[in-house]
C-alpha positions as CSV (number, residue, x, y, z in Angstrom):
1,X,131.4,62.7,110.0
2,X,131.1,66.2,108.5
3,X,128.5,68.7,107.1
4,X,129.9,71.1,104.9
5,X,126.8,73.5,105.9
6,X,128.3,73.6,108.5
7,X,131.4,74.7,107.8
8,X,130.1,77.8,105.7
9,X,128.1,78.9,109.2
10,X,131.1,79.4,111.3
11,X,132.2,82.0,108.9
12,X,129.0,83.5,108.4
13,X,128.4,83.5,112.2
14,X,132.1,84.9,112.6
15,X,131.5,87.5,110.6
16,X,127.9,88.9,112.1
17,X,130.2,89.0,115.5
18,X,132.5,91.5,113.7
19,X,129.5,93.4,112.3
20,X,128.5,93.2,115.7
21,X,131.2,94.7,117.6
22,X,132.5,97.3,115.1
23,X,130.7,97.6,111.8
24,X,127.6,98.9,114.3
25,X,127.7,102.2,112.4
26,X,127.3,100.7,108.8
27,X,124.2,101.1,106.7
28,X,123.8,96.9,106.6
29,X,123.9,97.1,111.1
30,X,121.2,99.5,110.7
31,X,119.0,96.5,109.5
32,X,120.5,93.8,110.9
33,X,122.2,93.9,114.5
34,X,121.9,89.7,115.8
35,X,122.4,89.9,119.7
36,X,123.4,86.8,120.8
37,X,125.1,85.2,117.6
38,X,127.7,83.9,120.0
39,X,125.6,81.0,121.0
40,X,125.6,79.6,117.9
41,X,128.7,78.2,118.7
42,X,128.2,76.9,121.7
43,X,125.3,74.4,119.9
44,X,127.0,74.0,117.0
45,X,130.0,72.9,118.8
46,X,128.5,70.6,121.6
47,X,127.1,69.5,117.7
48,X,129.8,68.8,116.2
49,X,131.9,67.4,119.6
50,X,129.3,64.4,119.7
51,X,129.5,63.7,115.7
52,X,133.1,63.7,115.8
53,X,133.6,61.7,119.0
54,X,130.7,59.7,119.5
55,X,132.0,56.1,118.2
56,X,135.4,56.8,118.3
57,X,137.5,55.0,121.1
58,X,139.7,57.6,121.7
59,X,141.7,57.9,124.9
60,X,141.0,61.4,126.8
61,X,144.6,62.8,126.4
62,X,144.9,62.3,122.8
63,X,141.2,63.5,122.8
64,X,142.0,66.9,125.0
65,X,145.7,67.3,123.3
66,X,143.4,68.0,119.7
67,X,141.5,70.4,121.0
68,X,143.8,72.5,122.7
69,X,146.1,72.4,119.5
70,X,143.3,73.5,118.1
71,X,142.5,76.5,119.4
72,X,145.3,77.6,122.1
73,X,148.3,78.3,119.3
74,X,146.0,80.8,117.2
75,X,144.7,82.1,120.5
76,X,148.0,82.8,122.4
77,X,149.2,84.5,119.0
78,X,145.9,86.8,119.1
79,X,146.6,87.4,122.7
80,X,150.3,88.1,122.2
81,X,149.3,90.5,119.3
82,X,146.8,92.8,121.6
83,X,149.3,93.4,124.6
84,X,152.0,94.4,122.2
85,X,148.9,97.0,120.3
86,X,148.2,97.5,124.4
87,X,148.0,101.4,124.8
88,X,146.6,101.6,128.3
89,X,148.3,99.3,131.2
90,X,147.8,95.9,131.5
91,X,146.2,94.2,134.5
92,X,149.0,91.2,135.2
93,X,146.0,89.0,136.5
94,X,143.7,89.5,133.5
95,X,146.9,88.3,131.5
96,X,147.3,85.1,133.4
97,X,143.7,84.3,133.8
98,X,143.8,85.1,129.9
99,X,146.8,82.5,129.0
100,X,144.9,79.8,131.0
101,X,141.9,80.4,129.7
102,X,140.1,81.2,133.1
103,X,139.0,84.9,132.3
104,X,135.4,84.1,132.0
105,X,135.4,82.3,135.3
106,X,136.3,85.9,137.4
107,X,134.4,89.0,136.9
108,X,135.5,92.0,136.0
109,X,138.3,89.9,133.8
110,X,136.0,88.1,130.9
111,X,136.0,91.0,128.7
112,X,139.6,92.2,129.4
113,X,142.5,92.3,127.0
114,X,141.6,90.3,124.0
115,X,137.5,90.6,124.7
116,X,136.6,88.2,121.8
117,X,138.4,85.2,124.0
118,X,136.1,84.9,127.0
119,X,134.1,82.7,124.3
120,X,137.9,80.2,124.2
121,X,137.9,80.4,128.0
122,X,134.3,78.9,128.4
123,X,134.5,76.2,125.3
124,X,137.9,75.1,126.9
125,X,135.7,74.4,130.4
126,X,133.2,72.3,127.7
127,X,135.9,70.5,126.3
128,X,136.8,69.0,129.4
129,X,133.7,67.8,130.6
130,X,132.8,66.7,127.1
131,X,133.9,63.3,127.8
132,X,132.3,62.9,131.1
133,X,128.8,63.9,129.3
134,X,129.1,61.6,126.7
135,X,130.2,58.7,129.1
136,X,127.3,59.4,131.7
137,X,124.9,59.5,128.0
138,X,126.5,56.0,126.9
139,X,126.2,54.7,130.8
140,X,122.5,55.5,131.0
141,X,121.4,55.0,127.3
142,X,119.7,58.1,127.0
143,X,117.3,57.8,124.0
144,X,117.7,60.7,122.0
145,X,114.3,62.2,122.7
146,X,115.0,61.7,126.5
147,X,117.7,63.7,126.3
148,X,117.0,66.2,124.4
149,X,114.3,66.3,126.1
150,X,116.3,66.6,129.1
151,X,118.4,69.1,127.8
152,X,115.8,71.4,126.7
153,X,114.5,71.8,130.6
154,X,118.5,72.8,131.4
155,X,117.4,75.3,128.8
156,X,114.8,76.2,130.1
157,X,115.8,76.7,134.1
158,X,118.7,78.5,133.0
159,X,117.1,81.3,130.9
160,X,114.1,81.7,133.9
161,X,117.1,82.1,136.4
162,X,119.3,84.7,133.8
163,X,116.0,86.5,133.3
164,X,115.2,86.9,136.5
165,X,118.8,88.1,137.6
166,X,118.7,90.5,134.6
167,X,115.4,91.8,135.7
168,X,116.3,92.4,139.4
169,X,118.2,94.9,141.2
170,X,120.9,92.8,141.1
171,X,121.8,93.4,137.5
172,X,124.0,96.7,137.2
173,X,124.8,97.3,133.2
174,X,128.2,96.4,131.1
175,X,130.6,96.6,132.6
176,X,129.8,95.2,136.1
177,X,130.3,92.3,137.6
178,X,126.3,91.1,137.6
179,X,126.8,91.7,133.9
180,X,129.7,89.6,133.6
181,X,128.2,87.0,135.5
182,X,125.2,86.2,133.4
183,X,126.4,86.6,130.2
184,X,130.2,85.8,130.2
185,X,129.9,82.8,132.9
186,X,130.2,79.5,132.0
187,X,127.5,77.7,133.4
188,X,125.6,80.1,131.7
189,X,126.1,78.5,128.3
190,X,126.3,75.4,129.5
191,X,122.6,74.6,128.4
192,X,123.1,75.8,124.8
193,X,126.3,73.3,124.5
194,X,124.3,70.3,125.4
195,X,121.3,71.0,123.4
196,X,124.2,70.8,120.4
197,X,124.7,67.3,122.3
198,X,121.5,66.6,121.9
199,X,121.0,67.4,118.4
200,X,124.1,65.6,117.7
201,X,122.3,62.2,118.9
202,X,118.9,63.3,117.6
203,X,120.8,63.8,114.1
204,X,122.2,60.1,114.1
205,X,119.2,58.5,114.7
206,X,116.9,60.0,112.3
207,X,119.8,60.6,109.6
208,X,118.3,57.3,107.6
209,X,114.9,58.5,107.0
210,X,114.0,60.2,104.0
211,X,112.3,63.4,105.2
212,X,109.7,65.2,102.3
213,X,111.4,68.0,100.8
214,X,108.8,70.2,101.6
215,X,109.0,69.6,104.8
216,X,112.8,69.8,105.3
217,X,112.4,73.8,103.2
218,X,109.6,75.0,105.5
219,X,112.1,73.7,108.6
220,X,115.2,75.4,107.6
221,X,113.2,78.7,106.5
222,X,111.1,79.1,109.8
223,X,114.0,78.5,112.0
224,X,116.0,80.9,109.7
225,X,112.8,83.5,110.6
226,X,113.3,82.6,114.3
227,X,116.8,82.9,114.8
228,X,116.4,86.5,112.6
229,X,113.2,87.7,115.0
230,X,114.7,86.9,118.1
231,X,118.2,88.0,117.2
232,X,117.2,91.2,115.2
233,X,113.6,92.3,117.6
234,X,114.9,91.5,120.8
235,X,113.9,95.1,121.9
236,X,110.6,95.1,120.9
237,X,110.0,91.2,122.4
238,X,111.2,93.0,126.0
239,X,108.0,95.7,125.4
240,X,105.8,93.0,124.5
241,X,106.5,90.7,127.2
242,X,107.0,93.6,129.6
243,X,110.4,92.8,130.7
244,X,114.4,91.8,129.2
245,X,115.5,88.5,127.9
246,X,119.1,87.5,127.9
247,X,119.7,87.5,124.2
248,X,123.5,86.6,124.8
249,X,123.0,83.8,126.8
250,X,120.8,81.8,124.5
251,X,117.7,82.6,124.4
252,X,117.9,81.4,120.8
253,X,119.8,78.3,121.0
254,X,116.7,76.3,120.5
255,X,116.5,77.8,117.3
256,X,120.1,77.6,116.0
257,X,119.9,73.7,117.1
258,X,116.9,73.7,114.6
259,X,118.5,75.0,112.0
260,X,121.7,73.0,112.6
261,X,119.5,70.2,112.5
262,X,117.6,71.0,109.6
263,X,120.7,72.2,107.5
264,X,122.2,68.9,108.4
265,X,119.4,67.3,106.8
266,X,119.3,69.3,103.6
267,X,122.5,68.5,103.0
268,X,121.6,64.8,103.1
269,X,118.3,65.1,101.0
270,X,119.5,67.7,98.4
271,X,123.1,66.7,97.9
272,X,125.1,69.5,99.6
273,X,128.2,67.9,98.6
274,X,128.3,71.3,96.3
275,X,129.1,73.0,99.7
276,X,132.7,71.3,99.7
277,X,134.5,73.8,97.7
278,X,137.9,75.3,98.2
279,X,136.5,78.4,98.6
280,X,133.7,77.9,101.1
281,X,136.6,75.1,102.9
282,X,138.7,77.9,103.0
283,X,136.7,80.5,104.3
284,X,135.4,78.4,106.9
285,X,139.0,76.8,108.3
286,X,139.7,80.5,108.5
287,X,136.8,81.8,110.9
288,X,138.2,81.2,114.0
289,X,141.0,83.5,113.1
290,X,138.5,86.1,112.0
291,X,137.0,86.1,115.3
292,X,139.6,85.6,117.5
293,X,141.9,88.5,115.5
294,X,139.0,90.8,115.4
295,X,139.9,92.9,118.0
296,X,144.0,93.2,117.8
297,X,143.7,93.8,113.8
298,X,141.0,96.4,114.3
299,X,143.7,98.1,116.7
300,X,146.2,97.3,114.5
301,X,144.5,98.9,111.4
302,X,143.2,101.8,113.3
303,X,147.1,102.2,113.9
304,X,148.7,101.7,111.1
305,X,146.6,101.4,107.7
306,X,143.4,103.5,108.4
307,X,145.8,106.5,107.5
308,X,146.4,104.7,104.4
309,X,143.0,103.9,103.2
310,X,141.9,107.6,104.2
311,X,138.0,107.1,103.5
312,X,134.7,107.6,104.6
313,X,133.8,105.5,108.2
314,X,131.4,103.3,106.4
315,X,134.1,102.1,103.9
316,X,136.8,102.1,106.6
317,X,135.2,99.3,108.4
318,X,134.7,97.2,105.4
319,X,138.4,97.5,104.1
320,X,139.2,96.5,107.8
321,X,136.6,93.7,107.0
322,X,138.6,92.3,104.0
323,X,141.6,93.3,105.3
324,X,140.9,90.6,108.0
325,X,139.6,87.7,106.3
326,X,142.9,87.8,104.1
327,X,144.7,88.1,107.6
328,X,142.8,85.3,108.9
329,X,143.5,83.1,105.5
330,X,147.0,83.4,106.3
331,X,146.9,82.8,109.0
332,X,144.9,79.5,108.9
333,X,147.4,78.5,106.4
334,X,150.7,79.5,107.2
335,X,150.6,79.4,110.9
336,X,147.2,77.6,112.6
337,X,147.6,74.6,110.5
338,X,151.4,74.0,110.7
339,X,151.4,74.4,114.2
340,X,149.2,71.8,114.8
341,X,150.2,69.5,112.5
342,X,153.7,70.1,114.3
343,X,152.3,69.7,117.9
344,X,150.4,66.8,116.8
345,X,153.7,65.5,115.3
346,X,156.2,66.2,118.1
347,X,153.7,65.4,121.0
């Protein structure tokens, strides 16, 4: 089953990371900075996981071999890319935590080398328990209001533990290894990827009913509002409230489940087929190269076609911003796709 809203948000989510990390001196990041964006995959994955695998019968080799063809050739290429762009020396236990995709399981390594991978290390930790969660669902026959249920009070114990840790002595600022813990660890995400679980079931099970309009546009606008509030404000919710949420570690994954939800059933109840178009296909397939090549290109245009360009710092970043997403096109296309049809073929 897919949702070709969905597609379009990876890139659009991909591409507020970028903004994020390196177009923070831009006129646009003056007005909109989202902390935290990175969640959204988390939910939309554990999302899309469940829709994809939910009634297939599927043995857990061929199921594991997909994902890691999925992401690990594009990923090892990225990482390969950034040690040979590597000015300063390189830590040989940050690279081999790096290659196995273990970084984000040992501070101070999440955010070493190629810093945009921790997020591969902890999804390749979700993809192997994926199966279990689903099995342990199927074997208790969760309802989907039970669980999500459920899920939302995993939610909800993790973000009162974070936010205490953040708010205690404990917490020492980036880059430290409290720091690392609460917002590169694993098991801190782990509740945002099973509320995408959880939407995933609550999805299939209401997917039949015809929802009013009205009431589907005032759902996908107010979780649009909440997901820019939370995201954009989060310094002046931390003086309301008196103390620091941990934006990063998904505070607002409620909210993106809503609006993965509610997209999903747009899509249904206003015929979104319109959203499967080469070019929205296309820049979607291709946002896991933008974010996972966002750091080596940006060292690799500072390099060696900055010089070339020669313009203002604003500008710069946004010819290193299409200068990317052509990158990650080709990429998508000549190499990511190949190489898996080829794994897929030979093993």
């Amino acid at each position: 089953m897919r949702i070709y809203n969905l597609t379009i948000y990876r890139f659009i989510a991909a591409l507020i990371i970028v903004f994020f990390h390196y177009g923070r001196d831009t006129i646009l990041s003056q007005h909109v900075f989202f902390v935290g964006t990175i969640n959204f995959f988390f939910v939309l994955s554990g999302f899309v996981l469940t829709l994809t695998y939910l009634i297939k019968d599927m043995s857990f080799s061929r199921y594991f071999r997909a994902r890691v063809y999925r992401i690990a050739p594009v990923y090892w290429l990225a990482l390969l890319v950034t040690l040979l762009l590597q000015t300063e020396p390189i830590s040989k236990r940050a690279a081999v935590l790096s290659v196995f995709f273990l970084q984000s399981w040992f501070p101070p390594y999440p955010a070493t080398l190629n810093g945009p991978g921790w997020y591969l290390s902890v999804m390749m930790f979700f993809y192997l328990i994926f199966p279990q969660i689903l099995a342990y669902i199927k074997f208790k026959q969760l309802q989907p209001g039970k669980l999500l249920a459920l899920s939302s009070v995993v939610w909800l114990f993790t973000q009162i533990i974070l936010t205490n840790l953040l708010n205690s002595p404990f917490y020492k600022p980036y880059p430290s290894i409290p720091h690392d813990l609460i917002f590169y660890f694993p098991i801190s995400h782990f509740s945002s990827f099973l509320l995408g679980i959880a939407g995933a079931y609550l999805y299939l099970d209401f997917r039949e009913k015809d929802f009013p309009s009205y009431m589907i546009i005032l759902g996908l606008i107010l979780s649009f509002a909440g997901c820019f509030v939370v995201l954009n404000y989060g310094g002046w919710i931390n003086r309301q409230i008196g103390f620091a949420l941990p934006y990063s570690a998904g505070v607002a994954s409620p909210l993106f489940l809503a609006l993965i939800l509610f997209s999903s059933f747009a899509e249904k109840r206003f015929s979104g087929e319109w959203l499967n178009n080469s070019v929205f296909n296309l820049l979607g397939q291709a946002s896991y190269a933008v974010y996972i090549f966002q750091l080596p290109f940006q060292k690799f245009y500072l390099r060696y076609l900055s010089q070339l360009v020669n313009t203002r710092p604003e500008l710069d970043f946004y010819y290193y911003l299409v200068f990317l997403i052509v990158f990650s096109i080709a990429i998508n296309k000549f190499f990511e796709t190949p190489v898996r049809c080829l794994l897929f073929e030979k093993f």
